[in-house]
C-alpha positions in Angstrom: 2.0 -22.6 3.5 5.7 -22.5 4.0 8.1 -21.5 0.8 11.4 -23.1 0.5 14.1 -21.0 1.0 15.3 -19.1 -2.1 18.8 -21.1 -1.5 17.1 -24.2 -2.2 15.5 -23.0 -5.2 18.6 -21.8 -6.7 20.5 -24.2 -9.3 23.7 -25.1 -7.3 25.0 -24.9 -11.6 24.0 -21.4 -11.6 24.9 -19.6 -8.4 27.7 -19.6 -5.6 27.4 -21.8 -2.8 28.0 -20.5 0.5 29.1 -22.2 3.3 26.9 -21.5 6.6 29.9 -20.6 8.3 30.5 -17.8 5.3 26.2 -17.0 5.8 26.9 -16.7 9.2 29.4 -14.4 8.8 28.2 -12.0 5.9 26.7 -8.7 7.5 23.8 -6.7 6.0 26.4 -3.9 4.5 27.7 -6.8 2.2 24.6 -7.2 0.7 23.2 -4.8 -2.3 19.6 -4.5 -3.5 18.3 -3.5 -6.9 15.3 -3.3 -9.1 15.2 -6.0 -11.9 14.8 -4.7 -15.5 14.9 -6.3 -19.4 18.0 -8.0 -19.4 17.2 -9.8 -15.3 15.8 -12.7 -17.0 18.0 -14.8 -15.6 17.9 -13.7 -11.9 14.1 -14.1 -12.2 14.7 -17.8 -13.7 16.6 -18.8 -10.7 14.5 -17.7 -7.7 11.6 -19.4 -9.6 9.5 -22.1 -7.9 7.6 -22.8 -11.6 7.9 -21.4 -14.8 8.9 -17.7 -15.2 7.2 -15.1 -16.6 9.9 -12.8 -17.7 8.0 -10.3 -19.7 6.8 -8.6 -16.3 10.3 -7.0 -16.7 9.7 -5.0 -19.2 6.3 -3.5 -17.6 7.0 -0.5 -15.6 4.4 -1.3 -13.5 5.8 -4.1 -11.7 8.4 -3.6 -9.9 10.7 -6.4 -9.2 14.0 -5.8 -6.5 16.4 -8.4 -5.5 18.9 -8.3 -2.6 22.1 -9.9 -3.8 25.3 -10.9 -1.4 28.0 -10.4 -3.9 26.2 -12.3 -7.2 24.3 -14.5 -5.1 20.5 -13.8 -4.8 19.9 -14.0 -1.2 16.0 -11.7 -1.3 13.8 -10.9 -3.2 10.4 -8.5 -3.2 8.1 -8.5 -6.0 5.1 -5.7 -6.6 2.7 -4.1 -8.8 1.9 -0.6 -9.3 -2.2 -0.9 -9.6 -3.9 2.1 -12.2 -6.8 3.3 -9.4 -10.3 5.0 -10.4 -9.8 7.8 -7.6 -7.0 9.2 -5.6 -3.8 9.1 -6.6 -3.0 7.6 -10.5 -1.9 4.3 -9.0 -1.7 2.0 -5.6 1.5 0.0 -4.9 0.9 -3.8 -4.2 3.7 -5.6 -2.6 2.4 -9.3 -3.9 5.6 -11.0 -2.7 8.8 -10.6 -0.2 10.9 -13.6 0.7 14.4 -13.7 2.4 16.8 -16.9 2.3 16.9 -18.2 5.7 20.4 -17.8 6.5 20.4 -13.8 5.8 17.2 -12.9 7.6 16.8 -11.0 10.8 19.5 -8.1 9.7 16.9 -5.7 7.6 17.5 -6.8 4.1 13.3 -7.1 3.9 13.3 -3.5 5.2 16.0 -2.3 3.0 13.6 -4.5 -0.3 10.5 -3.0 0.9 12.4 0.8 0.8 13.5 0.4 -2.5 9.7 -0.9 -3.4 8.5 2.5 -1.9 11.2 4.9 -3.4 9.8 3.1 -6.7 6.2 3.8 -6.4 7.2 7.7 -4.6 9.5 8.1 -7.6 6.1 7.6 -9.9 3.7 9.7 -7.7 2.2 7.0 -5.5 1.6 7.8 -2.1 0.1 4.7 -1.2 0.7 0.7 -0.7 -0.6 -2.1 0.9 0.5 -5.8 1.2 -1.7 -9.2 2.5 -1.0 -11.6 5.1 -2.3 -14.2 7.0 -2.6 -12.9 10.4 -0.5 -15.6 12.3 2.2 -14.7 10.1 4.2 -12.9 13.0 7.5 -12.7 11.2 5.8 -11.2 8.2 3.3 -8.5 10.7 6.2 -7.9 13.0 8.1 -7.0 9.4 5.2 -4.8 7.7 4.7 -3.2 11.5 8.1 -2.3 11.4 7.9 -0.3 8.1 5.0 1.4 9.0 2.1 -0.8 7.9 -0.9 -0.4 10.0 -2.8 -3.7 10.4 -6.3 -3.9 8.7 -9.2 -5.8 9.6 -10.3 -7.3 6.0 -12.2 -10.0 4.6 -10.4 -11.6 1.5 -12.3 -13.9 -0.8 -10.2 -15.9 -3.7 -11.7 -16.8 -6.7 -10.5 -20.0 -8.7 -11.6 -19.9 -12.7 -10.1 -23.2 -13.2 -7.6 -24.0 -16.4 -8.6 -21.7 -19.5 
């Protein structure tokens, strides 16, 4: 299933609107990425495709980054640092990495999914992993590139239905 871009998803009210001629001429230098903490609600409101849950920023354990070119929010990558029962104290999960269309291919993903790993080595974790469908070439070409190593696994989903 294809996302829309994080451009389309932002309020034209609430952020700047680029030109593609500016997109086209921004390089990866121009753009800055940082966690998300109490306080982010708003940047988490705007790359939103439902309703925000905007308490995760106050958990530690999830760990929320966001590449912005100047104030615009332009990537984001989204994970969760799992307690484990053996090995190291706790697993990173990257749940969620998305780039908007016209800043992809010059490493802002790569620079995201650094900053998710000097998170979880800050805390002790030694370990991460991340799921993906395996057609998904941009997103195997990206993980490959950061030093994933494919897995074969079998992943079942569960649906529990409204509560």
């Amino acid at each position: 299933m294809r996302r829309e871009s994080i451009r389309a998803r932002l309020r034209s009210d609430e952020s700047r609107a680029l030109c593609a001629k500016c997109v086209t001429s921004r390089r990866m230098t121009d753009v800055s990425v940082r966690r998300l903490h109490a306080g982010d609600e708003r940047v988490v409101a705007l790359l939103a495709e439902r309703e925000p849950q905007t308490a995760l920023l106050a958990d530690e354990r999830t760990v929320f980054v966001v590449a912005f070119a100047g104030e615009e929010a332009v990537g984001f990558a989204f994970g969760y640092l799992l307690p484990r029962r053996h090995g190291d104290a706790e697993i990173l999960f990257v749940y969620e990495v998305d780039v908007d269309e016209g800043y992809r291919r010059q490493g802002i993903a790569k620079r995201m999914l650094r900053e998710l790993e000097r998170v979880a080595r800050e805390r002790g974790v030694g370990e991460g992993f991340v799921l993906t469908e395996t057609d998904n070439d941009p997103a195997n070409r990206l993980y490959t590139s950061v030093g994933g190593e494919p897995l074969d696994v079998v992943q079942y989903e569960f649906r529990y239905g409204s509560p």
